[in-house]
N, C-alpha and C positions, 0 to 999 in steps of 0.2 A: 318919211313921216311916221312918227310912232303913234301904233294902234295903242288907242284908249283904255282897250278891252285886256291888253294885254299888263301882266305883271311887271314891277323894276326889275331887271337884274339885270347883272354885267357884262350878261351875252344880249347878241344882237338877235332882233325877234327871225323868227320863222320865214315873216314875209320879208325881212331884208335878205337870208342866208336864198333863198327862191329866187330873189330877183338874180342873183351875185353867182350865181349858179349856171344863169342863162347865157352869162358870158364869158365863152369859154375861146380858147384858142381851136381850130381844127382840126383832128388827128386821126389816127385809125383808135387811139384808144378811147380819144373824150366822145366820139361821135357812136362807140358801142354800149348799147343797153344796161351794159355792167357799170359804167363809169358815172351812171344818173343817182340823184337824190331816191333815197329809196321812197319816201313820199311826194314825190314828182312821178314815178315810175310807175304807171297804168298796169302797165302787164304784169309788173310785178306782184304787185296789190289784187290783182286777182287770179294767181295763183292759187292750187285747192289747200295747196298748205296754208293759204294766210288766210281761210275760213275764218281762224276765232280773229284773228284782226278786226274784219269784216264784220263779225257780230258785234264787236265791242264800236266801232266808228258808226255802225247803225243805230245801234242803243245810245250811245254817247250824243250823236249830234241836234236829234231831238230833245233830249235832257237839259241839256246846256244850253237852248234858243226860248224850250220854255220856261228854264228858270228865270232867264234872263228878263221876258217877259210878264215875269213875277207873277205867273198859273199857280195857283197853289193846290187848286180842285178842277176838278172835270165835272158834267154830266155827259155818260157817254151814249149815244144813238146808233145803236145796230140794226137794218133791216134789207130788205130786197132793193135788189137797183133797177129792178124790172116795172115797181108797183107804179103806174102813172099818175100824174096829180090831173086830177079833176079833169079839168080845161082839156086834157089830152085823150079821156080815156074812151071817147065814143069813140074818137081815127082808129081808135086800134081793132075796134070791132067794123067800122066800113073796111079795112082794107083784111080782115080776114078769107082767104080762100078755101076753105076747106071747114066742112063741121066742126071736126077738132081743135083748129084755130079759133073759130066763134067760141066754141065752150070755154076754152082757154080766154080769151079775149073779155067775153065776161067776168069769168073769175077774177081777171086782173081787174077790169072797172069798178067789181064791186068792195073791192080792198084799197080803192083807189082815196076813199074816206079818209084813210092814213095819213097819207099826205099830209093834209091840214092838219090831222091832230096832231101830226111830230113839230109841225111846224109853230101849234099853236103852243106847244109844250117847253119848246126853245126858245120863246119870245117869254114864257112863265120864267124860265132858269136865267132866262138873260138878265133880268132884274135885278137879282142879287146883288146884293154892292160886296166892295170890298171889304176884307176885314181891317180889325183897327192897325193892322200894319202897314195895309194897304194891297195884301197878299190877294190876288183878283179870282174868287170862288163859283167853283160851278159853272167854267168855262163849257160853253156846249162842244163836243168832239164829235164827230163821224167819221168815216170810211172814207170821206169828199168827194164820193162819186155822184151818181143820180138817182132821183126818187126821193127815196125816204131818207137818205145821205142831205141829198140837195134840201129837203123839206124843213131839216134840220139847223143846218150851218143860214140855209133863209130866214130863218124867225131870230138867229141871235141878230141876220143885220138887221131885220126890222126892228128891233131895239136900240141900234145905232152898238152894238156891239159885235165884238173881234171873236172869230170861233177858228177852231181847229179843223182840220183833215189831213186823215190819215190814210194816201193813196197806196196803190200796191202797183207794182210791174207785174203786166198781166200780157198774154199772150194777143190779145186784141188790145188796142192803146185806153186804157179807163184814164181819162183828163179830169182834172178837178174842173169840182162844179163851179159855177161864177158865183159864188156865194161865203167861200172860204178865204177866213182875208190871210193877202197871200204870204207874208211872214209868217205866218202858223199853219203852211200850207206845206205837207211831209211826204217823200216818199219810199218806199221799202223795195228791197229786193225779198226779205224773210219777213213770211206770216208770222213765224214766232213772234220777233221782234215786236213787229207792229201792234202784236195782242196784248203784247208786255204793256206798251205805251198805251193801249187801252187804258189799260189796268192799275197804270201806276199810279194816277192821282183819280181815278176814279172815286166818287161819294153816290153815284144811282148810276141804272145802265136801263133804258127802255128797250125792249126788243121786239121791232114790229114782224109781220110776217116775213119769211126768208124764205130761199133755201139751204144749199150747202154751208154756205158762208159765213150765213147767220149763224146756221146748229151747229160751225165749227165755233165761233165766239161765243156763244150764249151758255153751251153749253160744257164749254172748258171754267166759265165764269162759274157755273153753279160747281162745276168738280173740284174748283179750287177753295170756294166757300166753303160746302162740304167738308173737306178736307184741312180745311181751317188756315187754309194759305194767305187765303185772303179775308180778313175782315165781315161779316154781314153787311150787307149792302140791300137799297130797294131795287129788285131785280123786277122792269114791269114787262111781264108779255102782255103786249097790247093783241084783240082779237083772239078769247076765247072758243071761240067755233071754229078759228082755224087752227091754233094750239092744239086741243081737245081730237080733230079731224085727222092731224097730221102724225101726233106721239100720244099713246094710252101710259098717260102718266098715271094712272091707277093701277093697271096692269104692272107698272115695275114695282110696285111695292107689295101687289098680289106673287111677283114671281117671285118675291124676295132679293131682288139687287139691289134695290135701294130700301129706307125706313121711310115707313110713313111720314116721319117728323120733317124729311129731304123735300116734300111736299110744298114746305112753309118756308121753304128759300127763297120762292118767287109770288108775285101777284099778278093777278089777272086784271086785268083793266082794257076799258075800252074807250075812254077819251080823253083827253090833257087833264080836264080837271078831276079825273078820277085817279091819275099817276102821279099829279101833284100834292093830292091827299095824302095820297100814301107815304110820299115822301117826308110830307111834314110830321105826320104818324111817326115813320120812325126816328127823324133826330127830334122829338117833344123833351123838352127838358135837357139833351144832351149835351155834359160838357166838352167830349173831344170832337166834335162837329155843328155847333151850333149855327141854324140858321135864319138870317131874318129876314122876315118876309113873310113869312107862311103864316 
């Protein structure tokens, strides 16, 4: 049967030469590892030499599912996978054993507000219609894991819309959330990669509280701005007190690393309709992002 997806030409597609491959006579030579399709051939494909392979069929296969899906835009959602939504956050403090777990256990409930607002925030981006192409903007994306991931890719379905995630192969198994629909539903073996896909149809990026994960995304995102890699974008740290608590962003401009002006990359916000503002704030008027709705 010929795939639809695929181009005319006078050779026979991929998945005919795959099937035709399979059947082989038996021998000492056809049955050696040397004699397979080099892309049929597992072990060969992860070899360290076929590294940039590997980079390119990573970058490549999400590229080509969501143009397919005609994404034209993102809104991207970075934050902790720890923060609990609402309903969840008292358990965390009864099963606390120790002071130090209660203190923590608090910290996490009282951050727990997030939730809702990522979620109320993605049900706001979900809105967005298409352009007059039909090009579908403002797709919500997350990490597709839990918390502020799940809180996220949940408001695009409560919209009755299709959102991303973008999972990672991680040493504990992180399973997408039930919320990510599952053909836009990605997984990586490289961070780079993945950050890429962040990034590349990125139009805003909200970033709730985190740790590691987040300050590696959020903050490659402002160094790429900066450095005028990437485009200005609405960059929103949600949760001032904990921003302000966690990195003395005044302090780097006291110490001279960064310029004061590196200050005005991001905004501070603390709930959906205060990042939504912002948003419309900066495409007002704008021809190469125009958005409606706001």
């Amino acid at each position: 049967m010929t795939d639809p997806k695929q181009p005319k030409t006078g050779f026979r597609s991929a998945h005919v030469e795959a099937r035709a491959a399979e059947q082989v006579t038996e021998s000492p030579q056809t049955l050696d590892p040397a004699y397979r399709l080099a892309f049929q051939d597992t072990e060969f494909l992860l070899r360290p030499d076929l590294r940039p392979v590997r980079f390119q069929l990573e970058l490549l296969k999400p590229e080509l599912l969501l143009d397919e899906a005609n994404i034209a835009t993102t809104f991207v959602f970075y934050g902790s996978a720890r923060i609990p939504a609402p309903s969840k956050a008292e358990a965390l403090i009864e099963v606390a054993a120790t002071d130090q777990q209660r203190l923590i256990a608090e910290r996490l409930k009282a951050k727990a507000h997030f939730y809702d607002e990522a979620r109320k925030l993605a049900r706001k981006v979900s809105r967005i219609p298409p352009d007059a192409d039909g090009r579908r903007q403002f797709v919500v994306c997350s990490g597709g894991g839990p918390s502020i991931m799940e809180a996220a890719n949940r408001g695009a379905e409560d919209e009755g819309q299709e959102s991303i995630g973008l999972n990672i192969v991680l040493p504990h198994e992180q399973a997408p959330n039930d919320y990510v629909t599952p053909s836009l539903s990605f997984r990586f073996h490289y961070f780079a990669l993945r950050k890429m896909h962040f990034l590349l149809r990125a139009r805003a990026v909200a970033v709730f509280p985190g740790g590691y994960g987040t300050f590696d995304e959020a903050f490659e995102l402002l160094t790429l701005v900066q450095t005028g890699k990437v485009r200005p974008m609405p960059i929103l740290f949600f949760g001032r007190e904990f921003w302000e608590r966690v990195v003395n962003f005044p302090a780097l401009v006291e110490e001279g690393v960064i310029s004061a002006t590196d200050l005005d990359l991001f905004t501070f916000c603390e709930t959906a309709d205060e990042a939504w503002d912002a948003v419309c704030r900066h495409y007002a008027g704008s021809e190469e992002d125009p958005l409606i709705g706001c």
